[in-house]
Backbone as JSON Lines, residues from 0, in Angstrom:
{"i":0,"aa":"X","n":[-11.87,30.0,7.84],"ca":[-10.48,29.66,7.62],"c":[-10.05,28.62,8.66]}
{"i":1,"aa":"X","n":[-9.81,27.68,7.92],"ca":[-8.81,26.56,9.15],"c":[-7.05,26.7,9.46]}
{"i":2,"aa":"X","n":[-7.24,26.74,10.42],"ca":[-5.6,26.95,11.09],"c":[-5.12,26.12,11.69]}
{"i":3,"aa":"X","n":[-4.18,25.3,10.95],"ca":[-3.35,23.76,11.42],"c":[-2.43,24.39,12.41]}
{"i":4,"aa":"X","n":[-2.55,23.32,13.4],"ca":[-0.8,23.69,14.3],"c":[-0.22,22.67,13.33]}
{"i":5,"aa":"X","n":[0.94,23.02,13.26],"ca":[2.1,22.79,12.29],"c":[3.35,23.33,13.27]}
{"i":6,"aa":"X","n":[4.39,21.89,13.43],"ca":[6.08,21.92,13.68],"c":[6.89,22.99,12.93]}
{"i":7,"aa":"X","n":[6.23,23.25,11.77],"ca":[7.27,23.57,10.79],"c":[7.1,24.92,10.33]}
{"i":8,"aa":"X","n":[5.73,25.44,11.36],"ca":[5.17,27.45,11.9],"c":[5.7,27.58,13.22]}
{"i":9,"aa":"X","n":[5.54,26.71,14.0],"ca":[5.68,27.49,15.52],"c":[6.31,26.3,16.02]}
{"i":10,"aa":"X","n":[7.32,26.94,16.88],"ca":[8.03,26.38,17.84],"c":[8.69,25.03,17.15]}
{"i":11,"aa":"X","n":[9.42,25.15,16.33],"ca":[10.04,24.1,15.28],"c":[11.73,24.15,16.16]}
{"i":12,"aa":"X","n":[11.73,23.04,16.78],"ca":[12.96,22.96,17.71],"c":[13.12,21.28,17.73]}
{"i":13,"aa":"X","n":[14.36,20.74,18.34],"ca":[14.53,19.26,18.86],"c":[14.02,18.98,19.67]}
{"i":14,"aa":"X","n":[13.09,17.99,19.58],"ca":[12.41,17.33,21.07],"c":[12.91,16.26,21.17]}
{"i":15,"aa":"X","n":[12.89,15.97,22.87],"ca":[13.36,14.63,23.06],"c":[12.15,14.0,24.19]}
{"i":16,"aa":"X","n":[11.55,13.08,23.2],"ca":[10.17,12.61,23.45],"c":[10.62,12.13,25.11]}
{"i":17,"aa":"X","n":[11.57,12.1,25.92],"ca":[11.82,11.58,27.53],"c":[11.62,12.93,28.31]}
{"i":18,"aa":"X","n":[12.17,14.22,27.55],"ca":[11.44,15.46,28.03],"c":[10.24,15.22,28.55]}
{"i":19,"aa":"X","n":[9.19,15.05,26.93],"ca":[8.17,15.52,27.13],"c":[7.51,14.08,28.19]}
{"i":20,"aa":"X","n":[7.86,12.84,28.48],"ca":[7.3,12.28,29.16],"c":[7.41,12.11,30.19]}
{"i":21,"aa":"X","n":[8.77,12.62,30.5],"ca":[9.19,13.16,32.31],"c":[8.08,14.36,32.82]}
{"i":22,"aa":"X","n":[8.26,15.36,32.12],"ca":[7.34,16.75,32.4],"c":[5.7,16.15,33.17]}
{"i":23,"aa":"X","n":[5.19,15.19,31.98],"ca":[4.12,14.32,32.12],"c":[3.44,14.2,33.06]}
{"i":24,"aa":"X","n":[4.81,12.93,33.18],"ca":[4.68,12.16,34.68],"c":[4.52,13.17,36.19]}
{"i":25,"aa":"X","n":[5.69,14.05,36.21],"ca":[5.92,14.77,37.17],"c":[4.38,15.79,37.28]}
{"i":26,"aa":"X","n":[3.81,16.04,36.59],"ca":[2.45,16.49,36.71],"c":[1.06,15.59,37.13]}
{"i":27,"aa":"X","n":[1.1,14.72,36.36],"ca":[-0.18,13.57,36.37],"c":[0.27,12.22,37.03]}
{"i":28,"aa":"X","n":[1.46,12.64,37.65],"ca":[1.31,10.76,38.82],"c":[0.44,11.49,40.14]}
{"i":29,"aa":"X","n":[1.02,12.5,40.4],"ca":[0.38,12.95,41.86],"c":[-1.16,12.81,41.71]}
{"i":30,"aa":"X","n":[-1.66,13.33,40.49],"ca":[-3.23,13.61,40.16],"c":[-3.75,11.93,40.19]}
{"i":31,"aa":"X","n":[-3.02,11.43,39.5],"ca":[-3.33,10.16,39.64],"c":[-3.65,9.12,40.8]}
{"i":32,"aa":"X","n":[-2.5,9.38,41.0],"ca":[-2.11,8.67,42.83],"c":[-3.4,9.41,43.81]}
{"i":33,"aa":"X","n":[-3.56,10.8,43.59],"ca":[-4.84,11.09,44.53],"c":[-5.91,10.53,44.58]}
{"i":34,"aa":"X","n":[-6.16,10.37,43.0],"ca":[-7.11,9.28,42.71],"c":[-7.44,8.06,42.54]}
{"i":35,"aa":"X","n":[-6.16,7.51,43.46],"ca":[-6.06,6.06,43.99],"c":[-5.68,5.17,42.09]}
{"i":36,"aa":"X","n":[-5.4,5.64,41.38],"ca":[-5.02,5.49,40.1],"c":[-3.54,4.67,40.1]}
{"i":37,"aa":"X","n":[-3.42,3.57,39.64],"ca":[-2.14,3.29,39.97],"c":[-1.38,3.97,38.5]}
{"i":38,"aa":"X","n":[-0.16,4.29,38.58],"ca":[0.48,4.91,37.69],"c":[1.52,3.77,37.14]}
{"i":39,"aa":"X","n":[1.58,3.69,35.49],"ca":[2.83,3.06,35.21],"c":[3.12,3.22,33.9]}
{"i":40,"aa":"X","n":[4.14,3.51,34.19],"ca":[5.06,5.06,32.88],"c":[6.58,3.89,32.71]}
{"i":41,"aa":"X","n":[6.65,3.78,31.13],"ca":[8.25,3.51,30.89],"c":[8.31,4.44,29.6]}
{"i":42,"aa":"X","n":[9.39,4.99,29.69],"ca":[9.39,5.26,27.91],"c":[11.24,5.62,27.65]}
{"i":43,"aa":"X","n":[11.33,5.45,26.62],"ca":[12.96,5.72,25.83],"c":[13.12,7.28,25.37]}
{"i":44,"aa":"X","n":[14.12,7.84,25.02],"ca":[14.26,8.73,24.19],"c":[14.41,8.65,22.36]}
{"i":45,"aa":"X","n":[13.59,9.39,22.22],"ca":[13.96,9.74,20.47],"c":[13.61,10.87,20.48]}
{"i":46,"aa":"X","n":[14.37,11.11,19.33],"ca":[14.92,13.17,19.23],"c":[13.65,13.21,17.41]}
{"i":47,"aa":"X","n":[12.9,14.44,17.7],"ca":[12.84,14.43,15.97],"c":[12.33,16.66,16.46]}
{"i":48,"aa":"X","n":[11.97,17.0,15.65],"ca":[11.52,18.04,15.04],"c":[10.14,18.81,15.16]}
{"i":49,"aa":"X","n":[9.68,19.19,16.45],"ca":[8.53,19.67,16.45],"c":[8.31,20.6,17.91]}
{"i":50,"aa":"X","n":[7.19,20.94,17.91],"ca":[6.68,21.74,18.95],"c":[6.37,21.62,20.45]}
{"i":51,"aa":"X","n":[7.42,21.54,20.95],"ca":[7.32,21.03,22.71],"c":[6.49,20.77,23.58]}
{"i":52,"aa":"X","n":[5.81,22.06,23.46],"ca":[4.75,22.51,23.92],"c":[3.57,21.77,23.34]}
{"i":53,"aa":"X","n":[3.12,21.83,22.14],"ca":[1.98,21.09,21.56],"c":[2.06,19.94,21.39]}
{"i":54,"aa":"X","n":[3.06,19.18,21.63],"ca":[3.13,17.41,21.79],"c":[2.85,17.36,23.62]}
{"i":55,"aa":"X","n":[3.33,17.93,24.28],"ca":[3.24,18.06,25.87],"c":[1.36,18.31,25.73]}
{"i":56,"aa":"X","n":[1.23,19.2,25.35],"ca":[-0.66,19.51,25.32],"c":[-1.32,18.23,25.08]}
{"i":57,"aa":"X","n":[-0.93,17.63,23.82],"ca":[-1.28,16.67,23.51],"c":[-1.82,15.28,24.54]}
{"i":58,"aa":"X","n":[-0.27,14.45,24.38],"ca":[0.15,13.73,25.28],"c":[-0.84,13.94,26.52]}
{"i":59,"aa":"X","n":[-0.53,15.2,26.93],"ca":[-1.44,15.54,28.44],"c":[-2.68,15.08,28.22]}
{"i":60,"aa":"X","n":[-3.48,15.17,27.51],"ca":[-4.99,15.41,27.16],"c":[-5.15,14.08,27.18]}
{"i":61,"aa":"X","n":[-4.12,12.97,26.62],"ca":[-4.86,11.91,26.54],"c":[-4.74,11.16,27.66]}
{"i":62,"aa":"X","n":[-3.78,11.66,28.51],"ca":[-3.41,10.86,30.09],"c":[-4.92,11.48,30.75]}
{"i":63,"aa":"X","n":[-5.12,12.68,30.65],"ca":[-6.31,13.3,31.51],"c":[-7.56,12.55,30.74]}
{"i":64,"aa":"X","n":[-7.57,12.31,29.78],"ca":[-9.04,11.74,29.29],"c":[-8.79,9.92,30.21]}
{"i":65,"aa":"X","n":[-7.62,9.59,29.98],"ca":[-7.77,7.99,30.56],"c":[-7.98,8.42,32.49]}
{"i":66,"aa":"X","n":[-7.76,9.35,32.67],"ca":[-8.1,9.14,34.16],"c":[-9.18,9.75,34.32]}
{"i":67,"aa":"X","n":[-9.79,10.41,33.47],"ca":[-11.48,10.62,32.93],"c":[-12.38,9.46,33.04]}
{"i":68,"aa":"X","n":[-11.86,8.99,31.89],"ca":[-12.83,8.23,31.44],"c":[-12.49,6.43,31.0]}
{"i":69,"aa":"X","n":[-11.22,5.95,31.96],"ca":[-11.11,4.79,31.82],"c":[-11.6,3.9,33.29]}
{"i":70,"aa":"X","n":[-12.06,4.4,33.93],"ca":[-12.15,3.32,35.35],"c":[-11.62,4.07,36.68]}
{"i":71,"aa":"X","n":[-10.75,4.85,36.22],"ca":[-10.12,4.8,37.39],"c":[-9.0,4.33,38.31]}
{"i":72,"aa":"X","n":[-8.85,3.32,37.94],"ca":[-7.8,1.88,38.95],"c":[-6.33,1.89,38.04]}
{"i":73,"aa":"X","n":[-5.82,2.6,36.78],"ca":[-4.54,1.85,36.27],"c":[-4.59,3.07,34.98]}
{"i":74,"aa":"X","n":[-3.69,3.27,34.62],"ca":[-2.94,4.17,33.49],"c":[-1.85,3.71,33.67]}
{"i":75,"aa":"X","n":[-1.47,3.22,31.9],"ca":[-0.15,3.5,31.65],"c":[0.4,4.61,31.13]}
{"i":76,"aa":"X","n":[1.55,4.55,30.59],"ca":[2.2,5.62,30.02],"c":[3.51,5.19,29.3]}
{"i":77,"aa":"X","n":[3.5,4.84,27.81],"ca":[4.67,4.54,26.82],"c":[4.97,5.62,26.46]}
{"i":78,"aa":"X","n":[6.29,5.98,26.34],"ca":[7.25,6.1,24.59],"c":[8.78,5.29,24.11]}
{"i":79,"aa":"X","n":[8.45,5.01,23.23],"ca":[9.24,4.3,22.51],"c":[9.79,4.77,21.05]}
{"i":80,"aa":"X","n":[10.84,4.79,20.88],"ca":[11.11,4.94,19.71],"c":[11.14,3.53,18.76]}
{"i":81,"aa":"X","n":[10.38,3.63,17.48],"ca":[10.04,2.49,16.82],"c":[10.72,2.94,15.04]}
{"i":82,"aa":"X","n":[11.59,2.38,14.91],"ca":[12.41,2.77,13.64],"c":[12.25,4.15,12.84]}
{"i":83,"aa":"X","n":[11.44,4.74,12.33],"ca":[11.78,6.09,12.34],"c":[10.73,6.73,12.56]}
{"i":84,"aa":"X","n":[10.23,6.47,14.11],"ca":[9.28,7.15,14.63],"c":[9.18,7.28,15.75]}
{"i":85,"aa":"X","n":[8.59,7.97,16.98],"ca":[8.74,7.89,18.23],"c":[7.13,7.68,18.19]}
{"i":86,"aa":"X","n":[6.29,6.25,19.28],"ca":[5.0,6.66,19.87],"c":[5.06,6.99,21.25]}
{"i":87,"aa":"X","n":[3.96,7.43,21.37],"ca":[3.75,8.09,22.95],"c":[1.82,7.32,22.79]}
{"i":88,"aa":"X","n":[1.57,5.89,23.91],"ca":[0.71,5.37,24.01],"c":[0.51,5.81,25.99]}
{"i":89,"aa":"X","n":[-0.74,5.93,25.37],"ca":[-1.77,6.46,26.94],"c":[-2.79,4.8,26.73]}
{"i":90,"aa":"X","n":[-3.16,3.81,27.83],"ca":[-3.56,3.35,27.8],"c":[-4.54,2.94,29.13]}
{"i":91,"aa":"X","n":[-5.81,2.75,29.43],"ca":[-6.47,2.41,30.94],"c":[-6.88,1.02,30.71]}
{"i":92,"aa":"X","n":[-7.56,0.71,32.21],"ca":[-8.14,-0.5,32.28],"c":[-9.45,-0.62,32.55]}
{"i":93,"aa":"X","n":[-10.34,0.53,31.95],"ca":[-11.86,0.81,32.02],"c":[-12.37,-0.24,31.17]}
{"i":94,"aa":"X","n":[-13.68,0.26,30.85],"ca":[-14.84,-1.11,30.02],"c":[-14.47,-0.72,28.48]}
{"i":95,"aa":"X","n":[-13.16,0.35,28.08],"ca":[-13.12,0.51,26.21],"c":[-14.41,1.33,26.05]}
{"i":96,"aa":"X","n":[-14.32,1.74,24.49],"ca":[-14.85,2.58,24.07],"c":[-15.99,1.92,23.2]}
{"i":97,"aa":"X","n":[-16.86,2.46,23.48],"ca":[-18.37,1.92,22.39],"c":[-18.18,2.11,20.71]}
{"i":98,"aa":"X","n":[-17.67,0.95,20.73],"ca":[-17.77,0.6,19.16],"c":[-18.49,1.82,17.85]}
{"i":99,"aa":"X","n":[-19.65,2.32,18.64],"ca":[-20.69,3.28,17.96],"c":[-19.58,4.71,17.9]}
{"i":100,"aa":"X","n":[-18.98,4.83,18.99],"ca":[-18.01,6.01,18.98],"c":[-17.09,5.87,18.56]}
{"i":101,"aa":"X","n":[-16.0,4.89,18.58],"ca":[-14.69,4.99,17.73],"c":[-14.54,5.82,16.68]}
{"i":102,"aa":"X","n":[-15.35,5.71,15.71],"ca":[-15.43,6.24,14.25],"c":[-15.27,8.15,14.44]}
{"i":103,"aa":"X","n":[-16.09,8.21,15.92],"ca":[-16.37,9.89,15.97],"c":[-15.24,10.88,16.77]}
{"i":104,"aa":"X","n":[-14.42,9.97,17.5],"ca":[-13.7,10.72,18.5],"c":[-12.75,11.28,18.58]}
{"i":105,"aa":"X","n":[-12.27,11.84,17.59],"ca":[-11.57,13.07,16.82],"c":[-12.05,13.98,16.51]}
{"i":106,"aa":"X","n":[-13.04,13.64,16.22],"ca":[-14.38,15.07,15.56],"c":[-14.67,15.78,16.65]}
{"i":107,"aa":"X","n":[-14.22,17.27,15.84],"ca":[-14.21,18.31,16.96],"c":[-15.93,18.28,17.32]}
{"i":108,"aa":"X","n":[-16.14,18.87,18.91],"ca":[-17.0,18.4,19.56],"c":[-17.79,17.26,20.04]}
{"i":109,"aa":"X","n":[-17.37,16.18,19.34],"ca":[-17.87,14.7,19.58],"c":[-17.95,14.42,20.84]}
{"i":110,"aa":"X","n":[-19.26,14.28,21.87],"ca":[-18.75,13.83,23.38],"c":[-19.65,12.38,23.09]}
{"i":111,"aa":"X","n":[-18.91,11.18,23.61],"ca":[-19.29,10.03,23.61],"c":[-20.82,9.91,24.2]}
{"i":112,"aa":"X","n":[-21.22,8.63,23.9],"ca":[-22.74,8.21,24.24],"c":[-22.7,8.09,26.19]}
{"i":113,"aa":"X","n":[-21.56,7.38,26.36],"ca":[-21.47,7.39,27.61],"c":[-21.4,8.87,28.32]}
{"i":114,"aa":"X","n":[-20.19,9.52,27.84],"ca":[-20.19,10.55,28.39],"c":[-21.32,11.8,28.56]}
{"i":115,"aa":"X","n":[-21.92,11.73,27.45],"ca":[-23.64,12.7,27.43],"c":[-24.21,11.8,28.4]}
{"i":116,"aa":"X","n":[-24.6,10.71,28.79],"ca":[-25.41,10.06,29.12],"c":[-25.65,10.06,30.96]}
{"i":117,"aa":"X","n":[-23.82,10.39,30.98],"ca":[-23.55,10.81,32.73],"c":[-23.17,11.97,33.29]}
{"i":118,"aa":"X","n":[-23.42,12.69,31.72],"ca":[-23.58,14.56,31.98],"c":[-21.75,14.52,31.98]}
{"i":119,"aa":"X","n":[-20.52,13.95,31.6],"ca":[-19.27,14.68,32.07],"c":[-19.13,15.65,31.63]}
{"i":120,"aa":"X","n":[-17.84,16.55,32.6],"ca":[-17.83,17.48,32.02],"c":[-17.04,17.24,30.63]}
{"i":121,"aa":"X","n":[-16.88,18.02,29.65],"ca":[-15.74,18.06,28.82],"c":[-16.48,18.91,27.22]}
{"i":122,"aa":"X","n":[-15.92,19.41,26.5],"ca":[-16.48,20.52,25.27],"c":[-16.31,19.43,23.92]}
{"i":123,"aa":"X","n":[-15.4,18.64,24.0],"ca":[-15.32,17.04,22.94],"c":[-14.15,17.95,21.73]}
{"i":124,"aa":"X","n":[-13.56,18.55,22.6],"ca":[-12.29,19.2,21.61],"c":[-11.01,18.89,21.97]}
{"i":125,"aa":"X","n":[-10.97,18.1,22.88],"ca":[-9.74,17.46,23.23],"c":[-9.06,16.79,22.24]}
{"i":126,"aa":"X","n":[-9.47,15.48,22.06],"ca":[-8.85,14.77,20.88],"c":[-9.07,15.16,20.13]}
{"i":127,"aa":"X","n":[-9.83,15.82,19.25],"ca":[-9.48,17.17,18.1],"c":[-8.43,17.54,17.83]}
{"i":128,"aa":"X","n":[-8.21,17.96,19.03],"ca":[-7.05,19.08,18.98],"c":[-5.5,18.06,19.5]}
{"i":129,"aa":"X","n":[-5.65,17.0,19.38],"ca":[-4.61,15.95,19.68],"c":[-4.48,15.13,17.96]}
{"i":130,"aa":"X","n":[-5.38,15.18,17.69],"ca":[-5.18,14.84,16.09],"c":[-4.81,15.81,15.47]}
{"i":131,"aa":"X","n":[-4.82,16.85,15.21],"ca":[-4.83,18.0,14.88],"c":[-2.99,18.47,15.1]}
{"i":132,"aa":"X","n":[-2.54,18.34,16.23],"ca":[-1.72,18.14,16.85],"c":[-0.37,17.03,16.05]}
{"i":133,"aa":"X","n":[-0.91,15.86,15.95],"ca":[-0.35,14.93,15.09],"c":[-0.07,14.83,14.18]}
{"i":134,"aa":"X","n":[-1.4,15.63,13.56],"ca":[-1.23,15.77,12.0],"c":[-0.45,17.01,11.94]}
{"i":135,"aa":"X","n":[-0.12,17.89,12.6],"ca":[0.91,19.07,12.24],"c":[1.87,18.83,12.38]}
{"i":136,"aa":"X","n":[2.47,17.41,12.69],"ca":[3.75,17.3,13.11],"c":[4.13,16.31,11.95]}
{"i":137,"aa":"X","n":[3.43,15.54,11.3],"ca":[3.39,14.38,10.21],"c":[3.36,13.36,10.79]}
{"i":138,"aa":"X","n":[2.17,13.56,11.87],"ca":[2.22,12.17,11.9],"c":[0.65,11.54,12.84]}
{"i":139,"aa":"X","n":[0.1,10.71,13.51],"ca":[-1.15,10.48,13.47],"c":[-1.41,9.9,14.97]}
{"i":140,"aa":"X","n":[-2.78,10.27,15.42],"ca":[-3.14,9.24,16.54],"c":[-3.86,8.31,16.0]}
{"i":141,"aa":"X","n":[-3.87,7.32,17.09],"ca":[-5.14,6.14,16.33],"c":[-5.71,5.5,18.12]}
{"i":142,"aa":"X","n":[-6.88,4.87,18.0],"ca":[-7.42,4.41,19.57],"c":[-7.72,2.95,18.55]}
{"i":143,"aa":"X","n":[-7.57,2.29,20.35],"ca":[-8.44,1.25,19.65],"c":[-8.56,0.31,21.01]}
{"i":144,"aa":"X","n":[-9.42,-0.39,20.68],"ca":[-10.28,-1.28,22.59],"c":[-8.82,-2.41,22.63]}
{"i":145,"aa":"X","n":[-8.89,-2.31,23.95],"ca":[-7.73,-3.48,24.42],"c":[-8.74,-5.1,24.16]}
{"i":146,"aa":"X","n":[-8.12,-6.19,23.74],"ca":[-8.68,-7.32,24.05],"c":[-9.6,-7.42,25.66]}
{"i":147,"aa":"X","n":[-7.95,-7.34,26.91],"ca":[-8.34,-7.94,28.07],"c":[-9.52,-6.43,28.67]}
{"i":148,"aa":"X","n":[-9.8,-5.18,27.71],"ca":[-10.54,-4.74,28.75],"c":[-9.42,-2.65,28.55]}
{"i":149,"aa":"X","n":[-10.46,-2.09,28.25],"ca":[-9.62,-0.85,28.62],"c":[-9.69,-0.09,26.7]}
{"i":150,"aa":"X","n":[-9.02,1.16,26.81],"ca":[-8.58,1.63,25.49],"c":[-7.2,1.67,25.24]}
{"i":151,"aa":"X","n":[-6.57,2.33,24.05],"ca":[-5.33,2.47,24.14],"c":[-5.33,3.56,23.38]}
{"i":152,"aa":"X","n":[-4.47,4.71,23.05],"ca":[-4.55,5.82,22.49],"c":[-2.8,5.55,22.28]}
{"i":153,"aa":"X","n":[-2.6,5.54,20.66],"ca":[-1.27,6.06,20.33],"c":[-0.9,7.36,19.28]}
{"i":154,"aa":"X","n":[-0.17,8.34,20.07],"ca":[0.33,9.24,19.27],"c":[1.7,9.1,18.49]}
{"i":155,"aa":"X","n":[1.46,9.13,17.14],"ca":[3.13,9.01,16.34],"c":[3.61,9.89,15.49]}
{"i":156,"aa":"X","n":[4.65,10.11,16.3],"ca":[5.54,11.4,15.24],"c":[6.71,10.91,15.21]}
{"i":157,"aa":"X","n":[6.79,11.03,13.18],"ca":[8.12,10.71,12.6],"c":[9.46,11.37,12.82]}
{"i":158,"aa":"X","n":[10.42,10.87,12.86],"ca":[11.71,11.49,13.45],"c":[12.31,11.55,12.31]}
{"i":159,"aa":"X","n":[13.04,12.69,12.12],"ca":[13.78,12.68,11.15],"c":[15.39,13.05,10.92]}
């Protein structure tokens, strides 16, 4: 049996996507900053309909995977509200993601070529469970390699 998180089973309340990216910050700049990581966070408010907690899980997972697995040196941190949607983009300034993996890195257990290759830790259920996440709310992540260098990870949930 598969069991979606879904907004519209648990914890179906108003979020205000500056909540969840204050909470964020106030957790993962320090982690960051320890790790000589420079931090840089802007984001707006938009209000829509979902689970606090499981957009915060989310969100989290993908700031912790970019200070994983982007370099090291720079994380950003967006949200924006974009006409009737709010994104929340996690982005680094590492070497991007191997072309060979893009296609897989949602798929529960998927650990990248790099990442098997330098033993990290991680179970490859993270972004799983961040798509998973998206899709219970109606709405989707997507990655994709920066031109100058790095990934970008955007999560979007429709406001309604």
């Amino acid at each position: 049996m598969v069991h979606r998180v879904s907004a519209r089973k648990r914890g179906h309340e108003a979020v205000h996507s500056s909540g969840v990216m204050e909470q964020i910050e106030r957790e993962m700049r320090p982690v960051a900053e320890r790790q000589g990581c420079e931090w840089d966070a802007t984001y707006e408010n938009g209000t829509f309909a979902g689970d606090r907690g499981a957009l915060h899980v989310a969100v989290r997972n993908l700031v912790e995977n970019g200070l994983r697995h982007g370099g090291g040196k720079w994380i950003g941190l967006r949200g924006e509200k974009t006409g009737k949607s709010v994104a929340f983009t996690v982005e680094d300034r590492g070497s991007g993601i191997s072309p060979a993996d893009l296609p897989h890195l949602f798929d529960a257990f998927y650990r990248g070529v790099e990442s098997r290759a330098q033993q990290r830790k991680g179970s490859g259920l993270g972004l799983a469970l961040v798509d998973r996440i998206a899709r219970g709310h109606g709405g989707s992540v997507r990655v994709a390699n920066k031109p100058d260098g790095g990934a970008r990870f955007t999560l979007t949930i429709p406001c309604e």
